[in-house]
C-alpha positions as CSV (number, residue, x, y, z in Angstrom):
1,X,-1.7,5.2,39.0
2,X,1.8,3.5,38.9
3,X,5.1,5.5,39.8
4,X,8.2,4.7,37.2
5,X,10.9,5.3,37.4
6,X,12.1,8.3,34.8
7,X,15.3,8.8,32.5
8,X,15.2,12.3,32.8
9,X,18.1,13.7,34.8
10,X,18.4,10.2,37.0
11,X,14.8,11.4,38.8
12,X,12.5,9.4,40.2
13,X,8.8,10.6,38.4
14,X,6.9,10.9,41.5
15,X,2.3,10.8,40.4
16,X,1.0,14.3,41.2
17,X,-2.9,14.1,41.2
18,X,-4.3,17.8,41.5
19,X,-8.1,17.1,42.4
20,X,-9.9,20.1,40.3
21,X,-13.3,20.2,41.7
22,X,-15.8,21.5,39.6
23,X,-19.4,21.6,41.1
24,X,-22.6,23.4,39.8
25,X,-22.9,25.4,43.0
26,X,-19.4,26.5,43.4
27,X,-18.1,26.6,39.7
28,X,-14.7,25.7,38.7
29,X,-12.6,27.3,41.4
30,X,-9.4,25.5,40.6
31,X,-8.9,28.3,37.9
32,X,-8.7,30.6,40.8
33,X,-5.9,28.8,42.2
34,X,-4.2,28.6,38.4
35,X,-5.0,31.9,37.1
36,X,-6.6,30.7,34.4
37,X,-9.3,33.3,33.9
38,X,-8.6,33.5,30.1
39,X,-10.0,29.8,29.5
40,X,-13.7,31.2,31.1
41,X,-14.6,33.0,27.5
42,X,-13.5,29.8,25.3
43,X,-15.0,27.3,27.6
44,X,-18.4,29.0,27.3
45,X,-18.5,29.6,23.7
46,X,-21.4,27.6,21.8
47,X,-20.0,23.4,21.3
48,X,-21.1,21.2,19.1
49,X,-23.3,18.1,20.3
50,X,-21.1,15.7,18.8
51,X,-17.7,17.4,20.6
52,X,-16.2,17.8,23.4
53,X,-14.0,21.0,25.3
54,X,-10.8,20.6,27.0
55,X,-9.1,23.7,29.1
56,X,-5.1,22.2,28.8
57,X,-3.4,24.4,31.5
58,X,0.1,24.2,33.0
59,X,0.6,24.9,36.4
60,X,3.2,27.4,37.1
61,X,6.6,26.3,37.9
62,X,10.1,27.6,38.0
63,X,11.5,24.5,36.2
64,X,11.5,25.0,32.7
65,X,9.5,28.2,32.5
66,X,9.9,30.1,29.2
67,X,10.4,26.4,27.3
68,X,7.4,25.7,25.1
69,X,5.9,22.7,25.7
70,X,4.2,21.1,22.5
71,X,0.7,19.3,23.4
72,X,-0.2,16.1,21.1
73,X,-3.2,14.3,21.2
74,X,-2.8,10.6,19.9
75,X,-5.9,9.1,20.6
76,X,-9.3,8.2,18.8
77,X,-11.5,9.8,17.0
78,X,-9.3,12.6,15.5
79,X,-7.5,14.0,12.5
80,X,-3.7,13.3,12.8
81,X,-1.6,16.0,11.2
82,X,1.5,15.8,13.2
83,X,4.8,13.4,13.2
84,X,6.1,12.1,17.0
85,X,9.3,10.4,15.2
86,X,10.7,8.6,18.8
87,X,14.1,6.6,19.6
88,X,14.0,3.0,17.7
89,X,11.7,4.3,14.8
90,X,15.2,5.8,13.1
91,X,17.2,3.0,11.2
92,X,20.3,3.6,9.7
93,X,21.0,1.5,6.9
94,X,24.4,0.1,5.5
95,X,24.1,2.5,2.8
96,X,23.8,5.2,4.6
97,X,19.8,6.0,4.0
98,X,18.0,6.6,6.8
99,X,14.1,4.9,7.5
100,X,11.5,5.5,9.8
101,X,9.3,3.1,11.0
102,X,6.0,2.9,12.7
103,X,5.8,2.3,16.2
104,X,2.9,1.5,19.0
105,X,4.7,1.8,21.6
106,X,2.6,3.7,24.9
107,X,4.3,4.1,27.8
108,X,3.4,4.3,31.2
109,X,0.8,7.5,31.8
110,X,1.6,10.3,34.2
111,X,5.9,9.4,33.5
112,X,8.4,11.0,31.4
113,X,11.1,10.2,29.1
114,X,14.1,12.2,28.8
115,X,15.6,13.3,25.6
116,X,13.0,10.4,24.2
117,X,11.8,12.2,20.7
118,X,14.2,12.8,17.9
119,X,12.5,15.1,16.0
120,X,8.6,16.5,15.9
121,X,7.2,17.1,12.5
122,X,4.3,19.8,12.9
123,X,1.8,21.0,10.4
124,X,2.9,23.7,8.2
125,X,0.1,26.4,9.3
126,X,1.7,26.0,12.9
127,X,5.6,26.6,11.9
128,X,6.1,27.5,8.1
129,X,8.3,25.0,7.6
130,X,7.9,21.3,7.6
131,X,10.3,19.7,9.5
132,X,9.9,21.5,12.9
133,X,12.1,20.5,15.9
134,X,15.4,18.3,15.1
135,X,15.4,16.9,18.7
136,X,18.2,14.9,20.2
137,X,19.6,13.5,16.6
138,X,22.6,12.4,17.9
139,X,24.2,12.5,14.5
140,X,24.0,15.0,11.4
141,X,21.5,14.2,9.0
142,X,21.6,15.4,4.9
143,X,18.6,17.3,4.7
144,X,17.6,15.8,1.7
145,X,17.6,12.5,3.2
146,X,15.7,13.2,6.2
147,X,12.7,14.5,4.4
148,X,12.4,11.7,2.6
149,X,12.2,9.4,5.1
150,X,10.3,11.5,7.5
151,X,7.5,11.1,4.5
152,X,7.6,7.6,4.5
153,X,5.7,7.4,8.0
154,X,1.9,8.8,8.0
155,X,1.4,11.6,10.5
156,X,0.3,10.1,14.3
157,X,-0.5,12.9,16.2
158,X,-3.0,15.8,16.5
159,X,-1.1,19.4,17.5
160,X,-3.3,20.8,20.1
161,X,-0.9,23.4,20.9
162,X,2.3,24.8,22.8
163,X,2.0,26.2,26.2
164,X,4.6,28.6,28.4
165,X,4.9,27.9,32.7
166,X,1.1,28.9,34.0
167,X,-0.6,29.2,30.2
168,X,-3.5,27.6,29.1
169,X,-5.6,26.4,26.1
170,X,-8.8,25.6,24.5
171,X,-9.8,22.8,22.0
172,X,-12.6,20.9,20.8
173,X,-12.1,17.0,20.2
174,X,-14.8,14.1,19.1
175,X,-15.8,11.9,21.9
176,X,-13.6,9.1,22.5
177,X,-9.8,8.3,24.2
178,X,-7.7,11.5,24.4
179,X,-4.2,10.4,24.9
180,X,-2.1,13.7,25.4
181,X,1.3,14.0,25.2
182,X,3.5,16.7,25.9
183,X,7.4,17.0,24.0
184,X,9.4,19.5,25.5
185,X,11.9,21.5,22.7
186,X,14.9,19.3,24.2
187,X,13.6,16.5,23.5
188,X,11.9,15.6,26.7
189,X,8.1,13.7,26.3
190,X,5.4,13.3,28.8
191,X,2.6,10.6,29.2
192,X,-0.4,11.1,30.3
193,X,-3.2,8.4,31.3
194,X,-5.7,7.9,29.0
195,X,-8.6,10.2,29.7
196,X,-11.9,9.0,27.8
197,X,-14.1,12.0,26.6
198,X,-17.6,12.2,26.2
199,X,-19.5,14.0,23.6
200,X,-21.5,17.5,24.9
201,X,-19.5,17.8,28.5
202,X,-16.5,20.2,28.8
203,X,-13.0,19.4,30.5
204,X,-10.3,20.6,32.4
205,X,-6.8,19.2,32.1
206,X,-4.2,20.0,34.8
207,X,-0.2,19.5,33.5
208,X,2.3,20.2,36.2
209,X,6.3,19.9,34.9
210,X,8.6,19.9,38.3
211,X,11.8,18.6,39.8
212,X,9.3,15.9,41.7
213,X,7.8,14.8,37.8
214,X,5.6,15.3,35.5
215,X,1.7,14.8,36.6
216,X,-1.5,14.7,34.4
217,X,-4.9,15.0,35.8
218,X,-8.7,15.7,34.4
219,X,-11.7,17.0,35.4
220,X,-15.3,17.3,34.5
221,X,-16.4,20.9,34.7
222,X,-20.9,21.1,34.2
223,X,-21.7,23.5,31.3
224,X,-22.0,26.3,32.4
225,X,-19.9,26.5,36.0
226,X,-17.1,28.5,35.2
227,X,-14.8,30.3,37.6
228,X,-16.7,33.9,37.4
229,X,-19.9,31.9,39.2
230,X,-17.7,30.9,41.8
231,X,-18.8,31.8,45.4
């Protein structure tokens, strides 16, 4: 893991690896430690061959507690129906029109990037409404104009979810790369490394969001070891 140096608040992103240790004989005690008894119910629910489980949880922290934090998945092997629009894919043009552009840019995993997304375009069974978050525009935009544009890019996410300080959830994904991101509703996005997933196991996904930086870290948790077989 490499240590960058963040733009958020002048901070220097420090890599926090929590090492969840799931073992058949001892289960997954680390929810213990995180109070993540909800995620014992979902995680032992029926799965499909051909999918995989993640538990996403949040460590509890004082920094930024009752924020939402929005979890994206951007990797392979997955339905995008979410829009990361990001600084430099906004041009303004010398008639005033505004244009998105794609982008494939990935930054560096377990860093984040202050006030980095300009606006997050989620689907409309999540929020009612199609354009979601206006994040950090730095201007005013016409409405009118913005929608159009934000329809000219294709969608390049997958919403997973939105968790509070010490929450937790559950989703299934195909085998393959899961590159999670998180965007915070000021603007704020964090990278995690890319974890790759394998069809039939189950997963646990520790996201800690502190003064010392933002940290990513996965673990395999055996079918069937959950935190009520702990000894």
């Amino acid at each position: 893991m490499k240590q960058q140096t963040s733009n958020y608040s002048g901070k220097i992103v420090s890599i926090l690896l929590l090492l969840l240790l799931c073992t058949m004989g001892s289960g997954c005690t680390s929810l213990e430690v995180m109070r993540q008894e909800q995620c014992d119910t979902v995680m032992s629910a029926p799965l499909a061959p051909e999918q995989a489980r993640v538990c996403f949880a949040r460590i509890s922290n004082l920094l930024g507690a009752v924020v939402p934090h929005y979890v994206m998945d951007s990797g392979s092997n997955i339905q995008f129906d979410s829009k990361v629009i990001e600084k430099g894919q906004i041009l303004f043009l010398d008639d005033n029109k505004i244009r998105i552009t794609e982008t494939q840019k990935v930054e560096a995993e377990n860093t984040d990037q202050g006030n980095y997304v300009y606006f997050l375009v989620l689907p409309t069974n999540v929020s009612g409404k199609e354009l979601t978050l206006k994040l950090n525009a730095g201007r005013r935009f016409n409405d009118d104009q913005l929608l159009r544009a934000l329809s000219e890019i294709m969608p390049n996410a997958r919403y997973v979810g939105s968790v509070l300080s010490g929450e937790s959830i559950v989703f299934d994904r195909p085998a393959g790369t899961m590159q999670l991101k998180v965007i915070t509703t000021g603007g704020d996005e964090a990278f995690a490394p890319n974890f790759q997933i394998e069809a039939g196991k189950k997963y646990f996904v520790s996201y800690s969001y502190a003064f010392s930086g933002v940290g990513f870290a996965l673990s395999e948790c055996p079918v069937g070891a959950l935190r009520s077989k702990a000894r």
